[in-house]
PDB file of N, H, CA, C and O in Angstrom:
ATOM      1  N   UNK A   1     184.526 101.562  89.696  1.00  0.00           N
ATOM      2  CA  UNK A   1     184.536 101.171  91.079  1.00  0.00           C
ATOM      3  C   UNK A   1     185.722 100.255  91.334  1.00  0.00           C
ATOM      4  O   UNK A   1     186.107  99.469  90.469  1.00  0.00           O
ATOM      5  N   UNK A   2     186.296 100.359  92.519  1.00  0.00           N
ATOM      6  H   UNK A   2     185.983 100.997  93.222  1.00  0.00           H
ATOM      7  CA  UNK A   2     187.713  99.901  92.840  1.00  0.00           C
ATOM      8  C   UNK A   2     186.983  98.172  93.228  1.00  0.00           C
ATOM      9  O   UNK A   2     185.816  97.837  93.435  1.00  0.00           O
ATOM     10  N   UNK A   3     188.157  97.438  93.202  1.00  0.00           N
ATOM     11  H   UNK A   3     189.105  97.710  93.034  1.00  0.00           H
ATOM     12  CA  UNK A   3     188.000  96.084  93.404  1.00  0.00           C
ATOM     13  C   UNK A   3     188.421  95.916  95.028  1.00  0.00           C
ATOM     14  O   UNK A   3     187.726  95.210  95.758  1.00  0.00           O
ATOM     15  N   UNK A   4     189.558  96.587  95.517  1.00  0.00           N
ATOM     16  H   UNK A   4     190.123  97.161  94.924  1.00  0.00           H
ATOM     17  CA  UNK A   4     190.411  96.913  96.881  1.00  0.00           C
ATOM     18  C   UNK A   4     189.105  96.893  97.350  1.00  0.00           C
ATOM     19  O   UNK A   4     188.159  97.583  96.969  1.00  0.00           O
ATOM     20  N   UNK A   5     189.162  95.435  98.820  1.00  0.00           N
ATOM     21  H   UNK A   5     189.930  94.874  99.129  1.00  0.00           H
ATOM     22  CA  UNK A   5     187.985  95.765  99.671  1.00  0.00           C
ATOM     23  C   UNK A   5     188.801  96.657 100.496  1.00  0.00           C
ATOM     24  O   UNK A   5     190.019  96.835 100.471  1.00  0.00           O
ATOM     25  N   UNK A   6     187.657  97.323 101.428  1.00  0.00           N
ATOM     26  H   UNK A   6     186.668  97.179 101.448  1.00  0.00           H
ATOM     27  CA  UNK A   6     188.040  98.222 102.311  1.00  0.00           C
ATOM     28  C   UNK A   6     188.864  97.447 103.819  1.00  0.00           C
ATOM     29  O   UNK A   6     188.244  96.770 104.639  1.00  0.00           O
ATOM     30  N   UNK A   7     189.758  97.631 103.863  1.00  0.00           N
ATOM     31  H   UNK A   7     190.262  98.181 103.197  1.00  0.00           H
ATOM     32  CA  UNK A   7     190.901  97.275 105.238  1.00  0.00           C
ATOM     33  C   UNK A   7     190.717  98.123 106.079  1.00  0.00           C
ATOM     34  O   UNK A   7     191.440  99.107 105.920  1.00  0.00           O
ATOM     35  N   UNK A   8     189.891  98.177 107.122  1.00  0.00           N
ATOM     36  H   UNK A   8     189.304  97.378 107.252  1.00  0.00           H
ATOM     37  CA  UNK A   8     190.242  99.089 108.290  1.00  0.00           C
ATOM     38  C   UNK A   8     190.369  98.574 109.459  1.00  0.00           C
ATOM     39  O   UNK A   8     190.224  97.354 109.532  1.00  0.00           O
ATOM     40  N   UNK A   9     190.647  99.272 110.593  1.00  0.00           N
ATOM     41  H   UNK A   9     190.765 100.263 110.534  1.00  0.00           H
ATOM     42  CA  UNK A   9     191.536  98.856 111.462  1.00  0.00           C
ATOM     43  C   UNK A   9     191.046  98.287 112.827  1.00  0.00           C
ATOM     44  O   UNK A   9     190.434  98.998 113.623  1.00  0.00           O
ATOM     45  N   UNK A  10     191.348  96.928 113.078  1.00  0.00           N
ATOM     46  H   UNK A  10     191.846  96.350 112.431  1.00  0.00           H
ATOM     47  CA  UNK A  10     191.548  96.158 114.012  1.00  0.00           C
ATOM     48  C   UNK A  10     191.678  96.439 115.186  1.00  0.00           C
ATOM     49  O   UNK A  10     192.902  96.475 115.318  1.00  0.00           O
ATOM     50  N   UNK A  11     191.050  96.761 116.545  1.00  0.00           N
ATOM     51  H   UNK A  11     190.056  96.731 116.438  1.00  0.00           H
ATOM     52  CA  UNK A  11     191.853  97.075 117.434  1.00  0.00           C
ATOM     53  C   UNK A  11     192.820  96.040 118.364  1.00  0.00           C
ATOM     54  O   UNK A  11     193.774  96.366 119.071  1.00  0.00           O
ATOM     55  N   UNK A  12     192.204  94.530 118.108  1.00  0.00           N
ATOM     56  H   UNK A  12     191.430  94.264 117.534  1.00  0.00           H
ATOM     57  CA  UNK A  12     192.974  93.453 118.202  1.00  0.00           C
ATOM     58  C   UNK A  12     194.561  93.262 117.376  1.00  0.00           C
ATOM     59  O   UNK A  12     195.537  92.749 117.925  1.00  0.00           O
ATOM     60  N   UNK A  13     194.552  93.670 116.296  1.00  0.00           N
ATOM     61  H   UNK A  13     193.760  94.086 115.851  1.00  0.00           H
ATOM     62  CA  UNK A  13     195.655  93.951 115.949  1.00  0.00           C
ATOM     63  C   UNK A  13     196.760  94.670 116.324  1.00  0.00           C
ATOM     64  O   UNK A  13     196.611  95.843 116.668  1.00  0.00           O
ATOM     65  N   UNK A  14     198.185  94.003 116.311  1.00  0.00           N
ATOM     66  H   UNK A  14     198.306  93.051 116.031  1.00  0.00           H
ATOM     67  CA  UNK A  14     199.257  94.397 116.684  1.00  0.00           C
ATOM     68  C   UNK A  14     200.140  95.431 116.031  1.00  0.00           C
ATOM     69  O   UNK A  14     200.463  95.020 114.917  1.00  0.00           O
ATOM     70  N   UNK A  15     200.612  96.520 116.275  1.00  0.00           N
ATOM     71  H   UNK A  15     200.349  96.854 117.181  1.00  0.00           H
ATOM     72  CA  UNK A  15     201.158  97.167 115.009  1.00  0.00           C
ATOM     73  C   UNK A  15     201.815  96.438 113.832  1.00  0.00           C
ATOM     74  O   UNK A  15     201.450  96.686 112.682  1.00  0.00           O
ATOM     75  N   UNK A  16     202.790  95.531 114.099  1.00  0.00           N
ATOM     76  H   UNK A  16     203.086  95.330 115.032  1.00  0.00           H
ATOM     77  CA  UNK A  16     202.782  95.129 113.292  1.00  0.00           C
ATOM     78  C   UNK A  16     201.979  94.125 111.909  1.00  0.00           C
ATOM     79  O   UNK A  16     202.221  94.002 110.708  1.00  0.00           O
ATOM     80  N   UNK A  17     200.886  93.515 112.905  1.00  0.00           N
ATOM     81  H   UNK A  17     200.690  93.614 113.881  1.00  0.00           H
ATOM     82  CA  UNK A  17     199.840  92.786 111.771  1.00  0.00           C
ATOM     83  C   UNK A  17     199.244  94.149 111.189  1.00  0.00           C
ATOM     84  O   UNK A  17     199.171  94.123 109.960  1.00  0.00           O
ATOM     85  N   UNK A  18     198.845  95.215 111.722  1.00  0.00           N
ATOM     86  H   UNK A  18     198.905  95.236 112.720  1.00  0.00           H
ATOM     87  CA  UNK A  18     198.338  96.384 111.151  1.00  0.00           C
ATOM     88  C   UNK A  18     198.861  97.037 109.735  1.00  0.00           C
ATOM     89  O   UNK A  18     198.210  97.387 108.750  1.00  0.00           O
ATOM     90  N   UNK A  19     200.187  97.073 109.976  1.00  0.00           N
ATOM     91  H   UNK A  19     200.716  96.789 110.775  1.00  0.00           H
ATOM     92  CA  UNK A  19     201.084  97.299 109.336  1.00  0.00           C
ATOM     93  C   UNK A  19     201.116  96.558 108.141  1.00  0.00           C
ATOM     94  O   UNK A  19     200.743  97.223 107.175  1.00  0.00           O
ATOM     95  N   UNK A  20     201.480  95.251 107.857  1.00  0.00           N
ATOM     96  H   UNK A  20     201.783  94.711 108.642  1.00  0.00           H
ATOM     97  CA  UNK A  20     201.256  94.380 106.879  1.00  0.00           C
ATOM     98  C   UNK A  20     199.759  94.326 106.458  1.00  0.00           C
ATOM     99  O   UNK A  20     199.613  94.095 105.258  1.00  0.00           O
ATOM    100  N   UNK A  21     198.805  94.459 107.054  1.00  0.00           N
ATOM    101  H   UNK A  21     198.923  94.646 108.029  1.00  0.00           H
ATOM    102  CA  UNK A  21     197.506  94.757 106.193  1.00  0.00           C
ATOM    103  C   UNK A  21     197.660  95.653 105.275  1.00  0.00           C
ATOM    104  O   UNK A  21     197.342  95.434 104.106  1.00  0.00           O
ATOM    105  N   UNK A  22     198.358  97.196 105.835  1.00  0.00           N
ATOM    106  H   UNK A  22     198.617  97.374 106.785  1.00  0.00           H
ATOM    107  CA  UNK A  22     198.117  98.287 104.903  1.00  0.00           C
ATOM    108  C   UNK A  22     199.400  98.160 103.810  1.00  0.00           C
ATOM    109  O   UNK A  22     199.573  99.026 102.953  1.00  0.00           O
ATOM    110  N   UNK A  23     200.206  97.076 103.928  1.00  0.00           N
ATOM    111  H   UNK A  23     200.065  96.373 104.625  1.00  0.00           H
ATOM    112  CA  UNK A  23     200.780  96.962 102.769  1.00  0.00           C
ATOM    113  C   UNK A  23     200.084  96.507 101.866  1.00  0.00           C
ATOM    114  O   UNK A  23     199.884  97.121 100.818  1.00  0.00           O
ATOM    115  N   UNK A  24     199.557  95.242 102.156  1.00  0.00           N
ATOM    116  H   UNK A  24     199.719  94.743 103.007  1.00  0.00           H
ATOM    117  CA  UNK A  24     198.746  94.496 101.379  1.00  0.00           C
ATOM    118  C   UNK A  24     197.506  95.119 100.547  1.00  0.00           C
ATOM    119  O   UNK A  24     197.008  94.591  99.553  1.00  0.00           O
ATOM    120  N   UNK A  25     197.128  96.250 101.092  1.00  0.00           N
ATOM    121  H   UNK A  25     197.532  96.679 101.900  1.00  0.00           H
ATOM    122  CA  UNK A  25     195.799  97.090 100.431  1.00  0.00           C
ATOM    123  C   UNK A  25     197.079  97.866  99.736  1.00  0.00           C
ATOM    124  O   UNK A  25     196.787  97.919  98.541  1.00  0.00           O
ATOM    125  N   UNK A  26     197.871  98.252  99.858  1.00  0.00           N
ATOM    126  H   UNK A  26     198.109  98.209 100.828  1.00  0.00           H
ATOM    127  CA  UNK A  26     198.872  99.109  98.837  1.00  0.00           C
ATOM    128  C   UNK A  26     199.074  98.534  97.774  1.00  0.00           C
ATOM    129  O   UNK A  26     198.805  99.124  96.728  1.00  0.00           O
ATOM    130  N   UNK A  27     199.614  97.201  97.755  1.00  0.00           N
ATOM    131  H   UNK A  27     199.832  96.722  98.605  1.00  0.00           H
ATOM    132  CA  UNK A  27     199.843  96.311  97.250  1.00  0.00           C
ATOM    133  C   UNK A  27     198.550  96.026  96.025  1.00  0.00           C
ATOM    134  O   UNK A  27     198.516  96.182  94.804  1.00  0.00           O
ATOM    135  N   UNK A  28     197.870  95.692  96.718  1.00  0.00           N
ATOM    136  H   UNK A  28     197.897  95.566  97.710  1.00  0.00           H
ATOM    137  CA  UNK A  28     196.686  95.796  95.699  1.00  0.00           C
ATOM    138  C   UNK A  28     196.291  96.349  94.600  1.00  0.00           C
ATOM    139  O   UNK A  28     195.889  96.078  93.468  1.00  0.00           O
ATOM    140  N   UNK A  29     196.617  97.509  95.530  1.00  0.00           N
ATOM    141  H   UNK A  29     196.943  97.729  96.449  1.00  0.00           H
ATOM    142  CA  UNK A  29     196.118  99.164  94.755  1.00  0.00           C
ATOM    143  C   UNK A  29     196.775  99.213  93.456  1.00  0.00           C
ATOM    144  O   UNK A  29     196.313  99.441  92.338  1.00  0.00           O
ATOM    145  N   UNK A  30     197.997  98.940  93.865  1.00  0.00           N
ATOM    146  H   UNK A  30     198.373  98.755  94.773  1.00  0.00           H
ATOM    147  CA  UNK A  30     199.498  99.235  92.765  1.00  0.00           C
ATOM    148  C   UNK A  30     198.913  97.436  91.629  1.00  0.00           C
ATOM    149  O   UNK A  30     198.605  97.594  90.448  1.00  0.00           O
ATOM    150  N   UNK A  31     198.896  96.730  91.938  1.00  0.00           N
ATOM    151  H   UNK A  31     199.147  96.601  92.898  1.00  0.00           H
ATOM    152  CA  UNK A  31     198.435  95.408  91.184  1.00  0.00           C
ATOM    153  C   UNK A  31     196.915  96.168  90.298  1.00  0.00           C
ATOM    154  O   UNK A  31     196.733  95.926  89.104  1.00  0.00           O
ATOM    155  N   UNK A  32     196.062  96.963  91.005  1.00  0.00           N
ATOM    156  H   UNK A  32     196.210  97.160  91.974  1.00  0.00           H
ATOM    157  CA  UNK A  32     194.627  97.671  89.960  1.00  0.00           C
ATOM    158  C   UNK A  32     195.238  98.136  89.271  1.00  0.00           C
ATOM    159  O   UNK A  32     195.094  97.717  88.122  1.00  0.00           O
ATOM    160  N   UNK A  33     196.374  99.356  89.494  1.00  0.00           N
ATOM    161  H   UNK A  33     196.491  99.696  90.426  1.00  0.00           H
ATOM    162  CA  UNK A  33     196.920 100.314  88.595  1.00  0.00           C
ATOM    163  C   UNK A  33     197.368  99.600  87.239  1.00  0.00           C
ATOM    164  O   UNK A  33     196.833  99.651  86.131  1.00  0.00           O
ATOM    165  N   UNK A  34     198.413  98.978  87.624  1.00  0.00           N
ATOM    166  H   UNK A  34     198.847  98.937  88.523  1.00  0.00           H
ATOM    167  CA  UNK A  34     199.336  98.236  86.492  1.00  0.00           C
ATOM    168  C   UNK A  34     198.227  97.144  85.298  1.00  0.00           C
ATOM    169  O   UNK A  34     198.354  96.914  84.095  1.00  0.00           O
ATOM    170  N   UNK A  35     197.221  96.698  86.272  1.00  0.00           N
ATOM    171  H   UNK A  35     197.117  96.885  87.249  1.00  0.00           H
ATOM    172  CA  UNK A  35     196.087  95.928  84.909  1.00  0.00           C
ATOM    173  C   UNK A  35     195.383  96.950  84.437  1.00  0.00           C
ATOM    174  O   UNK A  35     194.569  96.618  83.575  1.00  0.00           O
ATOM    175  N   UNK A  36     195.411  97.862  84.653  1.00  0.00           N
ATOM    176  H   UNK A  36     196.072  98.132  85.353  1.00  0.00           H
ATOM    177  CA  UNK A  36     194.420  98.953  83.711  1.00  0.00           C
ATOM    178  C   UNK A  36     195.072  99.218  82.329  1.00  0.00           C
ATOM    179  O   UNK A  36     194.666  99.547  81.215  1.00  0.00           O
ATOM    180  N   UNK A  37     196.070  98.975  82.808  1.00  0.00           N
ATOM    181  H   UNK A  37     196.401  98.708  83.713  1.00  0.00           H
ATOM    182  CA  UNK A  37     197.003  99.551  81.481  1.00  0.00           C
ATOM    183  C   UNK A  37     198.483  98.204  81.158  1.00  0.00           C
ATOM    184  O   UNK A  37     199.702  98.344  81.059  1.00  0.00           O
ATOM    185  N   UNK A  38     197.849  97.363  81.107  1.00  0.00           N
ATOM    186  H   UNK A  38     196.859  97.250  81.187  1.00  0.00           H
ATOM    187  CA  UNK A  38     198.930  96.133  81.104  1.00  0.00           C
ATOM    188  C   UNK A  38     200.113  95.900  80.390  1.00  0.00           C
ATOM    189  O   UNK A  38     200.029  95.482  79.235  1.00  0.00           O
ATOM    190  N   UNK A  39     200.935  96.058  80.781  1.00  0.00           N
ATOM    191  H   UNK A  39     201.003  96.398  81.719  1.00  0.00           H
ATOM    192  CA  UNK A  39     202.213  95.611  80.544  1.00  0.00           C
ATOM    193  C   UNK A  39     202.742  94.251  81.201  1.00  0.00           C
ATOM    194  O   UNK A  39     203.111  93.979  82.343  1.00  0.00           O
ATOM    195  N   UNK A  40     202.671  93.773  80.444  1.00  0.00           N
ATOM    196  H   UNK A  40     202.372  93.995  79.516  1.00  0.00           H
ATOM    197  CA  UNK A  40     203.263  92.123  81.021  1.00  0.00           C
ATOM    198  C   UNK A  40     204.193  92.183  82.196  1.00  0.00           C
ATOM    199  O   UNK A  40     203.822  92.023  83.359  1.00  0.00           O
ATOM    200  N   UNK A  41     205.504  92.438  81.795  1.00  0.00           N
ATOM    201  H   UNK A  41     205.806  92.568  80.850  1.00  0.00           H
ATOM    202  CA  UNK A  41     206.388  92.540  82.947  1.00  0.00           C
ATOM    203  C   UNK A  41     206.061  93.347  84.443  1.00  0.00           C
ATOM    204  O   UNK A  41     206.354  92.854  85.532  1.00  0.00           O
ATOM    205  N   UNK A  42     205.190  95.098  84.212  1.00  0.00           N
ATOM    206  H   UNK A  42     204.952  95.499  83.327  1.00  0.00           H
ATOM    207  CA  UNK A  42     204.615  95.220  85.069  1.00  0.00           C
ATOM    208  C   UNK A  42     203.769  94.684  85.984  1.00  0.00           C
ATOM    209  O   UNK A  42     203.889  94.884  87.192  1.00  0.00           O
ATOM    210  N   UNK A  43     202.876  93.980  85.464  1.00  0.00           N
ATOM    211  H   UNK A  43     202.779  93.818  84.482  1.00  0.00           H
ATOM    212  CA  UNK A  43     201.628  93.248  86.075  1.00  0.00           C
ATOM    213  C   UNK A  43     202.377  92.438  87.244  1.00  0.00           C
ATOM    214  O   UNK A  43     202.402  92.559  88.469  1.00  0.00           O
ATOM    215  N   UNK A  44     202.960  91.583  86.351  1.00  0.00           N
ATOM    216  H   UNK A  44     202.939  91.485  85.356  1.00  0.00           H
ATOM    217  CA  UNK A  44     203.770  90.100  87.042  1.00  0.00           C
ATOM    218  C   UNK A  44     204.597  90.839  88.148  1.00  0.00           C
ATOM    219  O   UNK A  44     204.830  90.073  89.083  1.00  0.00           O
ATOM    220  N   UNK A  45     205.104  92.076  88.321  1.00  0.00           N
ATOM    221  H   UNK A  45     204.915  92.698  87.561  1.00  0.00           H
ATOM    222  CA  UNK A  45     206.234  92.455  89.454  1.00  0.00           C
ATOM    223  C   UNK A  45     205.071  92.577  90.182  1.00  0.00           C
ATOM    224  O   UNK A  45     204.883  91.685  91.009  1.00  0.00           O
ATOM    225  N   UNK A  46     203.792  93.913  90.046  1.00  0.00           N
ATOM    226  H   UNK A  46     203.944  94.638  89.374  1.00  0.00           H
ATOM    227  CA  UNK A  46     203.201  93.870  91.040  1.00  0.00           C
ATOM    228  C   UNK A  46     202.273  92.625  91.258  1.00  0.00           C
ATOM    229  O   UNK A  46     202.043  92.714  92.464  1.00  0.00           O
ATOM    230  N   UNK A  47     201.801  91.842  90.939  1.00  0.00           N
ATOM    231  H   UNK A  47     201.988  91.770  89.959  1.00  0.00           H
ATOM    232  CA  UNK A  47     201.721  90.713  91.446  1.00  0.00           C
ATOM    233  C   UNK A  47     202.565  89.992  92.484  1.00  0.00           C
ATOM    234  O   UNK A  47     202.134  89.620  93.575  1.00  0.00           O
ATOM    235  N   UNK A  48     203.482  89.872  92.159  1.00  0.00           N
ATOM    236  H   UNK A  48     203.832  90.174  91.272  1.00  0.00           H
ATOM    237  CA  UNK A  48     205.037  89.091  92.912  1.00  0.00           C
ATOM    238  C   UNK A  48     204.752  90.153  93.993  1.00  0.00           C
ATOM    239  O   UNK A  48     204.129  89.618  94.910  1.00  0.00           O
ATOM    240  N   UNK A  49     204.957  91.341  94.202  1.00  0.00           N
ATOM    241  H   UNK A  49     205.464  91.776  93.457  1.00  0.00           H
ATOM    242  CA  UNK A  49     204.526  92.371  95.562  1.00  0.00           C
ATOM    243  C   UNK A  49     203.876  92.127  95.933  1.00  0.00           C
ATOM    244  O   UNK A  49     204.181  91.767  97.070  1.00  0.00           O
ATOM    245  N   UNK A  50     202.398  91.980  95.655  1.00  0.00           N
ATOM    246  H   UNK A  50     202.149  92.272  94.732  1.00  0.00           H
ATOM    247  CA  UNK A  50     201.294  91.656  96.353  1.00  0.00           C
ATOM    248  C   UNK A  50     201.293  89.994  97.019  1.00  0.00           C
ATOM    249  O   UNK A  50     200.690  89.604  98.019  1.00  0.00           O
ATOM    250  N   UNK A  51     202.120  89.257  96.153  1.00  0.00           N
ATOM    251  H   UNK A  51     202.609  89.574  95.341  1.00  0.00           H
ATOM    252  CA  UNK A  51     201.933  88.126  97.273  1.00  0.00           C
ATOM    253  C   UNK A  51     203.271  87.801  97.973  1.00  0.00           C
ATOM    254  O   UNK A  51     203.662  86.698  98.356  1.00  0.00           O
ATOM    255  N   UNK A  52     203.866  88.953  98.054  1.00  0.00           N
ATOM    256  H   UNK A  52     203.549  89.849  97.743  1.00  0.00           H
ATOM    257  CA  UNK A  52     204.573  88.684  98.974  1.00  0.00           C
ATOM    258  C   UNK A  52     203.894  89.257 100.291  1.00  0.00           C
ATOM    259  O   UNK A  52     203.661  88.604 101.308  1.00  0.00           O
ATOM    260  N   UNK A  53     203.589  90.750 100.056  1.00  0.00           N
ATOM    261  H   UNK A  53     203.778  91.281  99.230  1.00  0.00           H
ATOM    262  CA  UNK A  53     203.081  91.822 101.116  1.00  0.00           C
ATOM    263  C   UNK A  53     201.551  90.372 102.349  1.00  0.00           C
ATOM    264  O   UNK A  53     201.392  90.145 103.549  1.00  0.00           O
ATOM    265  N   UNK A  54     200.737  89.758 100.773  1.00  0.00           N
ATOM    266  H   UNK A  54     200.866  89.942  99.799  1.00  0.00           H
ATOM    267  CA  UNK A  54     200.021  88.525 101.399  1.00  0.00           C
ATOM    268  C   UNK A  54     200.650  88.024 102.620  1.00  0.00           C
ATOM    269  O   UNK A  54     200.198  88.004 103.765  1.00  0.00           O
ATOM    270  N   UNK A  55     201.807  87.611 102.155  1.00  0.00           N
ATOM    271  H   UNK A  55     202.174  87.627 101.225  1.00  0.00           H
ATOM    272  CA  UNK A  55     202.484  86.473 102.689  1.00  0.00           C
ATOM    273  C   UNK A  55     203.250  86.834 104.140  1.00  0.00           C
ATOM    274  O   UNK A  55     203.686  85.954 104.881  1.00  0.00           O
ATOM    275  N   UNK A  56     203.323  87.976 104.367  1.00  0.00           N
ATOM    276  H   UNK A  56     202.969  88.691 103.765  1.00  0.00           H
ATOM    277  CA  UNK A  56     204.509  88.450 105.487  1.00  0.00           C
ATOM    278  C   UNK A  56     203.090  88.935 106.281  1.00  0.00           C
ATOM    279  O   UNK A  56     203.223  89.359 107.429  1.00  0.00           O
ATOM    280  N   UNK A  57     201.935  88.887 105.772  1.00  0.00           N
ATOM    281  H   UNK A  57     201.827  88.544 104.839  1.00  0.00           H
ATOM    282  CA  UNK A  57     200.529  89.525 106.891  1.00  0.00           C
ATOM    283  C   UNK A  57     200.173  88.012 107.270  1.00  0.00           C
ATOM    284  O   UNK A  57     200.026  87.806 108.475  1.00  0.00           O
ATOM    285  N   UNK A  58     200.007  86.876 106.362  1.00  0.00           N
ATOM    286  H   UNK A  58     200.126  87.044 105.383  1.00  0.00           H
ATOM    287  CA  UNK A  58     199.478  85.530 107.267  1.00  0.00           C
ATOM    288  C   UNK A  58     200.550  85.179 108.057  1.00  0.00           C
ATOM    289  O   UNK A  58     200.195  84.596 109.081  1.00  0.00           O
ATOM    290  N   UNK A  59     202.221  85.393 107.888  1.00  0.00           N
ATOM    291  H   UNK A  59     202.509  85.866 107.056  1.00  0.00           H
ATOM    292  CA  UNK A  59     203.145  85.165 108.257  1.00  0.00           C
ATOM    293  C   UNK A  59     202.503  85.894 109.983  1.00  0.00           C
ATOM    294  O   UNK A  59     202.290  85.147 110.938  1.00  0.00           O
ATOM    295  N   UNK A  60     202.316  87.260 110.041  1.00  0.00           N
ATOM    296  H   UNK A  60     202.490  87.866 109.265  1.00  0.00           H
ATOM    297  CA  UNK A  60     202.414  88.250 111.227  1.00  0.00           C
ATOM    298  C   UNK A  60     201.276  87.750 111.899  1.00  0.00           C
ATOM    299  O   UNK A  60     201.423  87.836 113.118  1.00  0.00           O
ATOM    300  N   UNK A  61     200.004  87.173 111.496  1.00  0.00           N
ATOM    301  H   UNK A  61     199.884  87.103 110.506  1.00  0.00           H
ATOM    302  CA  UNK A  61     199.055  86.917 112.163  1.00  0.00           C
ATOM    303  C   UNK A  61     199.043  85.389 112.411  1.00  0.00           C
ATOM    304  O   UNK A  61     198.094  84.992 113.087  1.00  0.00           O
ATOM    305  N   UNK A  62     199.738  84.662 112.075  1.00  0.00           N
ATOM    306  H   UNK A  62     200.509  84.984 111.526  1.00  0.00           H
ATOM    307  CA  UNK A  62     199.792  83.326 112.502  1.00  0.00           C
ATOM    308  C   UNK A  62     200.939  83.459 113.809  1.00  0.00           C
ATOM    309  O   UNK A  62     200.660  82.806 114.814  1.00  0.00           O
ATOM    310  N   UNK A  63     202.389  84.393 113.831  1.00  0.00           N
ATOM    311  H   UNK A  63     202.616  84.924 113.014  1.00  0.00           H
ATOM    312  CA  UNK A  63     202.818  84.501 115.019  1.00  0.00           C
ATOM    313  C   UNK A  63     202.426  85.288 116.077  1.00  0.00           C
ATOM    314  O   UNK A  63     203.139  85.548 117.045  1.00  0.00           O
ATOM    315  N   UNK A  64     200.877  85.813 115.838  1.00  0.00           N
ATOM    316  H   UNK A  64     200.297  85.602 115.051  1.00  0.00           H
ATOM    317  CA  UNK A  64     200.844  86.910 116.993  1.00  0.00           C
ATOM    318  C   UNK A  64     201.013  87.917 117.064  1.00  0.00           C
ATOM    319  O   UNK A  64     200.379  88.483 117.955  1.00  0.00           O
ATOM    320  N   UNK A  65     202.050  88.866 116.109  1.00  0.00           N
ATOM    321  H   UNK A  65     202.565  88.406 115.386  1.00  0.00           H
ATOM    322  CA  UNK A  65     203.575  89.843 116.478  1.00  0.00           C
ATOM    323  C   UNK A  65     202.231  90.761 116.695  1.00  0.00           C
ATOM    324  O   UNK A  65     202.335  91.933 117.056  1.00  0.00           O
TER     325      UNK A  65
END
């Protein structure tokens, strides 16, 4: 069973906050993949993705866009 909660869609949301959600569940996804089968350096990139993809969605929903 996947860890990824389910993200679905907002109708308050702006395309763009929309947008950065479904990175962030991508993001995720790709962060499950890479610990199943761990490779150090892998893990840590998708990690570093995932909190960035985090970071540009509190970024989009704290301005509104």
């Amino acid at each position: 069973m996947s860890t990824i909660p389910f993200i679905g869609s907002h109708q308050e949301d702006s395309p763009v906050v929309a947008a950065a959600r479904r990175a962030v569940a991508r993001t995720l996804w790709e962060l499950e993949q890479e610990w199943k089968n761990p490779r150090p350096d892998a893990v840590v990139a998708a990690a570093r993705r995932h909190l960035t993809a985090a970071e540009n969605w509190a970024d989009a929903r704290r301005e509104g866009a």
